[in-house]
PyMOL commands that place a pseudoatom at each C-alpha (Angstrom):
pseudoatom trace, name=CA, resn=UNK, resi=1, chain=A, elem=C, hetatm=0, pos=[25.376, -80.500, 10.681]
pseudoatom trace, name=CA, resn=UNK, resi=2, chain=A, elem=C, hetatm=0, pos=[26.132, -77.235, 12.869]
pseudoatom trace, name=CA, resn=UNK, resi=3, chain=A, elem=C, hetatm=0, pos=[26.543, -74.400, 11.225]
pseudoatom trace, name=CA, resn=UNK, resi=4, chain=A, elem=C, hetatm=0, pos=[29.082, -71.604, 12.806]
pseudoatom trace, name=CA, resn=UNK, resi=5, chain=A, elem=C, hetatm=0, pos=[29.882, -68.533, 12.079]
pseudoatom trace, name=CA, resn=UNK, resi=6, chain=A, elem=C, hetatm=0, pos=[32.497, -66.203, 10.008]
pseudoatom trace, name=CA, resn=UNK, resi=7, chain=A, elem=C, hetatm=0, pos=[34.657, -63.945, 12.292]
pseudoatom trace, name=CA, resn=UNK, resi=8, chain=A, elem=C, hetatm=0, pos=[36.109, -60.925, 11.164]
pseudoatom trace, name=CA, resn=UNK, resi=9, chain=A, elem=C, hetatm=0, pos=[37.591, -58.029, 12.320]
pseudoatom trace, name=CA, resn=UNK, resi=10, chain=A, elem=C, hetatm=0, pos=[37.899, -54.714, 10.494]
pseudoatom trace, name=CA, resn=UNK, resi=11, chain=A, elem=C, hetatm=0, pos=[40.001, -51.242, 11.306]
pseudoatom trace, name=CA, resn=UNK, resi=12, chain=A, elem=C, hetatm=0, pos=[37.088, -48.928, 10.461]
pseudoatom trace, name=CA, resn=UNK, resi=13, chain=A, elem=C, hetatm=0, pos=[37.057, -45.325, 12.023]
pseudoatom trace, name=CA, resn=UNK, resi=14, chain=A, elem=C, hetatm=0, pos=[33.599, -43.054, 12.398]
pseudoatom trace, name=CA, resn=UNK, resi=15, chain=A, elem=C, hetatm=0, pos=[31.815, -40.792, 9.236]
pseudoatom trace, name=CA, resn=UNK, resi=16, chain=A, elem=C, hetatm=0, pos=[29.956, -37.715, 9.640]
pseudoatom trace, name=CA, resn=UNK, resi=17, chain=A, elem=C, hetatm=0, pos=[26.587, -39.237, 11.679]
pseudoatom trace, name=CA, resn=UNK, resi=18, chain=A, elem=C, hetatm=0, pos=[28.567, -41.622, 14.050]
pseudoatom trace, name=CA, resn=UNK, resi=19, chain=A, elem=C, hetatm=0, pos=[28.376, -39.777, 17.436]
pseudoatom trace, name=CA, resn=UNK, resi=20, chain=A, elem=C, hetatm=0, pos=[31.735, -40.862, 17.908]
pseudoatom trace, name=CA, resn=UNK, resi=21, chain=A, elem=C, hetatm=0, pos=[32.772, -38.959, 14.864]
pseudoatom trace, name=CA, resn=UNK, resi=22, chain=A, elem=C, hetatm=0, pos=[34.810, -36.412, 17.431]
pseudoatom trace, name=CA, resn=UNK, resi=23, chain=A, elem=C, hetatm=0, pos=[35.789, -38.091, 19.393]
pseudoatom trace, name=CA, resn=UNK, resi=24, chain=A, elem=C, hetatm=0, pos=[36.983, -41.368, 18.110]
pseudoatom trace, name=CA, resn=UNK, resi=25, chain=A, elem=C, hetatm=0, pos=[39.884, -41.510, 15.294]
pseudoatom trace, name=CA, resn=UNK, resi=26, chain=A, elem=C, hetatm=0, pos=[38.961, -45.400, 15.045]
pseudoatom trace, name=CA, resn=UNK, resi=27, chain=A, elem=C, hetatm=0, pos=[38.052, -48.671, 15.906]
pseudoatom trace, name=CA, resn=UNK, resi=28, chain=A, elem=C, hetatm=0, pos=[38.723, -52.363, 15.626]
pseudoatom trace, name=CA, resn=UNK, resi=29, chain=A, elem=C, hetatm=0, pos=[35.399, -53.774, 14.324]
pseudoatom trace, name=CA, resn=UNK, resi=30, chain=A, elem=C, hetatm=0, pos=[34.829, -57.708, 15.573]
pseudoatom trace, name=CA, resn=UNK, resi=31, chain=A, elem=C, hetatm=0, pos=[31.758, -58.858, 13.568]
pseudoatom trace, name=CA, resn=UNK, resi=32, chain=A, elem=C, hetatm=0, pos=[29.807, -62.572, 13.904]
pseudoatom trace, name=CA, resn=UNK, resi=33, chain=A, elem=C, hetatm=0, pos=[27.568, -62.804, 11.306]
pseudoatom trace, name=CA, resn=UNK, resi=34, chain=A, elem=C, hetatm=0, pos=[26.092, -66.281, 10.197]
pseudoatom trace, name=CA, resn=UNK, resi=35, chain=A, elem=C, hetatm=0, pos=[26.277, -66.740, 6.656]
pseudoatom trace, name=CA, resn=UNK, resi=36, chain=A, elem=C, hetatm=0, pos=[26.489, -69.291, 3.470]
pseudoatom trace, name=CA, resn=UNK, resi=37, chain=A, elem=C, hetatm=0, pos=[29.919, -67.985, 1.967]
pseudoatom trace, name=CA, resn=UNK, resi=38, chain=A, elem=C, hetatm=0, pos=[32.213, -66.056, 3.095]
pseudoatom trace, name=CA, resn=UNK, resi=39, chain=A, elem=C, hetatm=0, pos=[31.162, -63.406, 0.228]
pseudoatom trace, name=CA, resn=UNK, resi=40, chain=A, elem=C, hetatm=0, pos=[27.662, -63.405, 1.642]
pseudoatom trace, name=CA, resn=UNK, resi=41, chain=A, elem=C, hetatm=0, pos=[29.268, -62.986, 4.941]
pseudoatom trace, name=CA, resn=UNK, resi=42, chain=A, elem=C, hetatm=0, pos=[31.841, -59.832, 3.623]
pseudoatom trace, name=CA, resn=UNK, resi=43, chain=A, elem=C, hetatm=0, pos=[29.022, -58.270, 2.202]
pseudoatom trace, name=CA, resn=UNK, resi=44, chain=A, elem=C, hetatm=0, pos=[26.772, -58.420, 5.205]
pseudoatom trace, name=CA, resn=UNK, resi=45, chain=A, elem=C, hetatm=0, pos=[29.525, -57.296, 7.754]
pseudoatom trace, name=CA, resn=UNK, resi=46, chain=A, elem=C, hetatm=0, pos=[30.203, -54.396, 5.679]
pseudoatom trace, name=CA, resn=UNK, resi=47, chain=A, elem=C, hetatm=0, pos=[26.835, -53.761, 4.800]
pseudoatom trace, name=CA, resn=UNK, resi=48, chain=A, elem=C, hetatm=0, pos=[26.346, -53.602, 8.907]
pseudoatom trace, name=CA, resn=UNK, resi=49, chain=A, elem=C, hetatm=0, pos=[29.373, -51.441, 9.356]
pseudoatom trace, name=CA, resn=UNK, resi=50, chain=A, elem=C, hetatm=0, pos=[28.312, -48.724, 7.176]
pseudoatom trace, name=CA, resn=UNK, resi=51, chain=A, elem=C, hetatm=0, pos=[24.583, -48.516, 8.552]
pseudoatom trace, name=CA, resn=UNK, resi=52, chain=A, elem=C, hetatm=0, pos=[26.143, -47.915, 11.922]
pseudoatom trace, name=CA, resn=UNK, resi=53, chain=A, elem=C, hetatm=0, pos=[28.262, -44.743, 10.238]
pseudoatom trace, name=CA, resn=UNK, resi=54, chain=A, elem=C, hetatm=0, pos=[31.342, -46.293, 10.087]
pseudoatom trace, name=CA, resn=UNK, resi=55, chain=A, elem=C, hetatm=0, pos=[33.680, -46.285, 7.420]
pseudoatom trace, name=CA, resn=UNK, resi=56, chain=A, elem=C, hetatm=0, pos=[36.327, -49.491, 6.947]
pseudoatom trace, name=CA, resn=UNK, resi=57, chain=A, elem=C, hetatm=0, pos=[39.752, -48.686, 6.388]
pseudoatom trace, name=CA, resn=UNK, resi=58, chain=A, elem=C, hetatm=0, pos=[41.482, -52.581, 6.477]
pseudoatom trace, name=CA, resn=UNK, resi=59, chain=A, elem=C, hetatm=0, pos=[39.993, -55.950, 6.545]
pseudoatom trace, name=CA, resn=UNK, resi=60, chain=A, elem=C, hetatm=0, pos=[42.236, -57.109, 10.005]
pseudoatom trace, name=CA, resn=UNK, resi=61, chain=A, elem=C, hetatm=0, pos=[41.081, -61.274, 10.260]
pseudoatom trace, name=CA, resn=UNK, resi=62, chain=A, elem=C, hetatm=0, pos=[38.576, -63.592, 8.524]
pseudoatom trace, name=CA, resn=UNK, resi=63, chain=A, elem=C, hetatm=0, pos=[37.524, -66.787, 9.851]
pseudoatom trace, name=CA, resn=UNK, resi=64, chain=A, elem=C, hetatm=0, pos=[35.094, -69.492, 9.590]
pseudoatom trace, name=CA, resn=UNK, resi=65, chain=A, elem=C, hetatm=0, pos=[34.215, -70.400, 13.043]
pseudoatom trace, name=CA, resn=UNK, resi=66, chain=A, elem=C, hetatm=0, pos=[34.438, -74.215, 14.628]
pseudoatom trace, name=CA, resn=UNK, resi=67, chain=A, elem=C, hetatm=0, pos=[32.823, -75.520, 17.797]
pseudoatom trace, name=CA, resn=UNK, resi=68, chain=A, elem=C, hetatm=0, pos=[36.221, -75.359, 19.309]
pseudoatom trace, name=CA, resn=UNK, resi=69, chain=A, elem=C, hetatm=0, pos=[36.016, -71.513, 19.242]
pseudoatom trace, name=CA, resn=UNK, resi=70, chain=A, elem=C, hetatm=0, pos=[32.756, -71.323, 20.386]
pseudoatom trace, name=CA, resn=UNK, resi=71, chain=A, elem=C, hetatm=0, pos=[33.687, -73.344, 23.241]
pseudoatom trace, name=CA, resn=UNK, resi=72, chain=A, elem=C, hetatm=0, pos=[36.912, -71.325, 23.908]
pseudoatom trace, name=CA, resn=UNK, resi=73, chain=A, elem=C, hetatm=0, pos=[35.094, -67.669, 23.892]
pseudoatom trace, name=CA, resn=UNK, resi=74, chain=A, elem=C, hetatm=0, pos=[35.955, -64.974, 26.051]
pseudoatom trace, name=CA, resn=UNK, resi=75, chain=A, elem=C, hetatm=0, pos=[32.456, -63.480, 27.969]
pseudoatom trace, name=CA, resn=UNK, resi=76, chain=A, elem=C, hetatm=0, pos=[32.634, -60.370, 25.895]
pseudoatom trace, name=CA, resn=UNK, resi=77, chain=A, elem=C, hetatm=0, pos=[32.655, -62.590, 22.882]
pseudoatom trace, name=CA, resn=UNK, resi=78, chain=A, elem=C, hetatm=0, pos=[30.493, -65.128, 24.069]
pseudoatom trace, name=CA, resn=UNK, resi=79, chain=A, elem=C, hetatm=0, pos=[27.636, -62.439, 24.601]
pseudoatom trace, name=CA, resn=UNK, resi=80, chain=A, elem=C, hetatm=0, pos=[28.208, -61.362, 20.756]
pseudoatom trace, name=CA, resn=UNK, resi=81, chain=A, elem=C, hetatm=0, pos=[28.179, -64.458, 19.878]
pseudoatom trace, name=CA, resn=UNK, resi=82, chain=A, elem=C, hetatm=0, pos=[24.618, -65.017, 21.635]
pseudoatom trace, name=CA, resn=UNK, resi=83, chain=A, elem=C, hetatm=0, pos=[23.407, -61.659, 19.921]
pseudoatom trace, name=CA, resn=UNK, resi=84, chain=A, elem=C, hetatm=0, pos=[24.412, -63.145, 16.153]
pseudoatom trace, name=CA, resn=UNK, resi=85, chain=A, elem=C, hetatm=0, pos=[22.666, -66.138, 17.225]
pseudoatom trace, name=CA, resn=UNK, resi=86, chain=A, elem=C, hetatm=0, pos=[19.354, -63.949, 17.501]
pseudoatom trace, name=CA, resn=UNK, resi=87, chain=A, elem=C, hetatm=0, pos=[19.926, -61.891, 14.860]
pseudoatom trace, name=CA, resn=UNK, resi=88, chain=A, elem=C, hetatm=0, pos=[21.770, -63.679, 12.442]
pseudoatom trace, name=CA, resn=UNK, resi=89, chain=A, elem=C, hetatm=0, pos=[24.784, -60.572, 13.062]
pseudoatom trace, name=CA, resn=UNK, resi=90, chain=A, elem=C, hetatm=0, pos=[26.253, -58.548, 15.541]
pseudoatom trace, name=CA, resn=UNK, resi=91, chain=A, elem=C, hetatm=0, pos=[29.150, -56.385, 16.150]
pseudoatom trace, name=CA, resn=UNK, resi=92, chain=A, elem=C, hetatm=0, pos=[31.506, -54.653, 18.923]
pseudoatom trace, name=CA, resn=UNK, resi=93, chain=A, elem=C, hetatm=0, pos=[33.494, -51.841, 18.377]
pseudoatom trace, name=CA, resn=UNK, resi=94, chain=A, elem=C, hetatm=0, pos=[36.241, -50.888, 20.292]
pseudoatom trace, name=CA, resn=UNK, resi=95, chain=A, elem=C, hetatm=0, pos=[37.877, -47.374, 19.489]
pseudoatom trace, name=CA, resn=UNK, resi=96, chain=A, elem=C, hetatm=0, pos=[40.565, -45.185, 20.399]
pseudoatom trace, name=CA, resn=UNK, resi=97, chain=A, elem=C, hetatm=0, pos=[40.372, -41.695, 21.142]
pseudoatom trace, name=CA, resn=UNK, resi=98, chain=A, elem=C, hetatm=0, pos=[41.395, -39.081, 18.638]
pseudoatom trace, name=CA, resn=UNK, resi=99, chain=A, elem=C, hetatm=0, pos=[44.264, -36.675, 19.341]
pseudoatom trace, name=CA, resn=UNK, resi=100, chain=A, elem=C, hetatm=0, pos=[45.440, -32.936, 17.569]
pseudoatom trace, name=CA, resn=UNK, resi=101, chain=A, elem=C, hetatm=0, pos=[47.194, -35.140, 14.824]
pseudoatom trace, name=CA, resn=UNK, resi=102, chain=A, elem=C, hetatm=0, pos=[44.230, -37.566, 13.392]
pseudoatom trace, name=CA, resn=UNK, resi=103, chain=A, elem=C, hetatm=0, pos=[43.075, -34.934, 11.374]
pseudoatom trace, name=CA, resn=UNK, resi=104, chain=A, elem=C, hetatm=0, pos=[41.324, -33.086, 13.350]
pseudoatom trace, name=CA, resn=UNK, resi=105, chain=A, elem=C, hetatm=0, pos=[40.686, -28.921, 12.065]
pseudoatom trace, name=CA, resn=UNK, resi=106, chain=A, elem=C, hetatm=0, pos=[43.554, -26.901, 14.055]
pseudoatom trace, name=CA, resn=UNK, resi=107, chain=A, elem=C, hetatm=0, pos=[41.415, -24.143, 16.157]
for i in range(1, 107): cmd.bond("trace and resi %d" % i, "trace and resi %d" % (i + 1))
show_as sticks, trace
zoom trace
């Protein structure tokens, strides 16, 4: 028996130690991780998330993985895909710039 991954995808946007922490209001976060449950797999993914200085503000998808989406991966996923392979977890975040009215201190 194969064993696939769970998918998910979090908003998350950047603490105090994320570089991006200026200049980033948030991110989508797409994690792979391989795991027994999907509880095992939540708590890893967020476990990741918040190592890297990030802090999640929605869960966004959740899905157990088939060989059908492995098959059907875009590169960009298929080369995270590869890295959770190797590591057992990986993650891309993709972010959006932040503007005078995410928060940001008025100068």
């Amino acid at each position: 028996m194969s064993v696939y991954p769970l998918f998910y995808q979090f908003e998350v946007r950047p603490v105090a130690g994320n570089s991006q922490h200026e200049v980033l209001a948030g991110a989508i976060a797409t994690v792979m991780v391989f795991a027994e449950t999907e509880e095992v797999g939540r708590a890893r993914s967020t476990r990741f998330i918040a190592r890297r200085n990030w802090q999640i503000v929605a869960v966004k998808r959740v899905m157990r993985m088939c060989s059908r989406h492995v098959a059907d991966l875009q590169p960009h996923f298929r080369a995270l895909y590869q890295q959770a392979e190797q590591f057992g977890i990986a993650a891309q975040f993709d972010g959006w710039k932040r503007h005078g009215y995410h928060g940001r201190p008025k100068s």
